[in-house]
Structures are given as structure tokens and as C-alpha cells.
Residue, then its C-alpha position, 0 to 999 in steps of 0.5 A: x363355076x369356073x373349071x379352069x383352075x383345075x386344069x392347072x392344078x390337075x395331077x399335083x399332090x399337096x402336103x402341109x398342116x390341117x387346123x381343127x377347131x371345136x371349141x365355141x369361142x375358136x381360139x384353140x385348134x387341134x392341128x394334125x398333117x395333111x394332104x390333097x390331091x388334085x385330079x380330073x374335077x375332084x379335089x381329095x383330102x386326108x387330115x387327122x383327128x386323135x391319131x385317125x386318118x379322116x378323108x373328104x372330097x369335092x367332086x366338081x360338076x357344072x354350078x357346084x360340088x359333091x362333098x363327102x368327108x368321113x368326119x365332117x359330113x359322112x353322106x354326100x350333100x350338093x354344094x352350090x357354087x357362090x358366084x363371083x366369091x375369091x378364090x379358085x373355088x367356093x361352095x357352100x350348102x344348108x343343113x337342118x338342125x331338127x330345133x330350128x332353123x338351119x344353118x350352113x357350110x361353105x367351104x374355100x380352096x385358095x392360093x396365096x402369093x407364095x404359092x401355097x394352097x389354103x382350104x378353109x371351111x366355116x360353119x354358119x350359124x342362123x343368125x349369120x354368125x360365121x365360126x371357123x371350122x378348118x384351115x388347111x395350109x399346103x405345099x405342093x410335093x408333086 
């Protein structure tokens, strides 16, 4: 993976609006505020869900990332870098379900033309099926 991005993004605080989606069909979003942050190989977030502040990570290391988020994954699983995708970083990872096969996780941090920085996560399903998760739309504030 490519750390070249975060030395250009090092020290700078985001703000803006976080979708959630629960729902199957992933029509309808629950939207709450949220920030990032970006430091020394670690990209940290906050978001809301029902009025509770959640938190999550991406800790950077030489082929992947640490995730960690106190909703979505509470124990910190290794995500693998995916080669050659677009944006400034993508991971993804598998995870088991105990009756069938497993499915997956892949996360994206990319920024638009305006400047604004978009974190998308999307959940895979076995069959390959991809279902929107989370968008975060920012602003840089710092």
C-alpha cells in the first residue's frame, strides 16, 4: 500500500455527515455528524448511531490495516491491502458466519474533486452481491 497519501493528509481533522444503512434493500440511511482524523499511519473516525458516539480506526502498516470500530467490528481484524484499486487507500477482509460460507468487508477512503474526503464501507455477501454499509462525506477543518 501506498503511504504516500498520508504524508499529505498528516495532521488534518475532518468533519461532515455519516450515512448508515441497516435496511436490506439500502434505500434508507440513518445519517448522524462525524469526524476523522489523520495522523502518523492511523486514520481515526467518530460517527453516531441513536444519539452514541461510536469510534473506529484503520492503523496502516506495510500490505494492509488494523481495523477496529466500537459498532461495526469491536475486535480488530487484518485488512489486506487491494492493489491497483482507486482511491487513496482500500482494504477489505473475510469473515465467517458459523452457517455458511463467509462473507466480506472492504472498506475505501477517497477524495473527490472539490477536495472533500469520502469513506465508504461495503458488505459482501458470498455470493458476491455488494450492499452499501456506510459513507462518510467530510470537510477538512484543520
Amino acid at each position: 500500500m501506498s503511504q504516500s497519501w498520508i504524508n499529505e493528509f498528516q495532521g488534518t481533522e475532518w468533519q461532515g455527515t455519516a450515512e448508515l444503512w441497516l435496511e436490506p434493500e439500502g434505500n434508507n440511511a440513518d445519517i448522524s455528524d462525524c469526524t476523522l482524523k489523520i495522523e502518523t499511519d492511523v486514520l481515526s473516525y467518530t460517527w453516531s448511531y441513536k444519539d452514541e458516539t461510536k469510534t473506529g480506526s484503520f492503523t496502516f502498516h506495510e500490505g494492509g490495516a488494523i481495523w477496529v470500530d466500537s459498532w461495526h467490528q469491536t475486535h480488530p481484524v487484518q485488512c489486506t491491502d487491494l492493489a491497483g484499486a482507486w482511491g487513496l487507500f482500500t482494504v477489505h477482509y473475510s469473515y465467517g458466519e458459523p452457517s455458511g460460507p463467509a462473507w466480506g468487508w472492504r472498506s475505501k477512503l477517497s477524495q473527490r474533486p472539490d477536495g472533500s474526503l469520502v469513506l465508504q464501507m461495503m458488505n459482501i455477501a458470498p455470493w458476491g452481491e455488494e450492499g452499501r454499509a456506510v459513507r462518510m462525506v467530510l470537510k477538512r477543518v484543520r
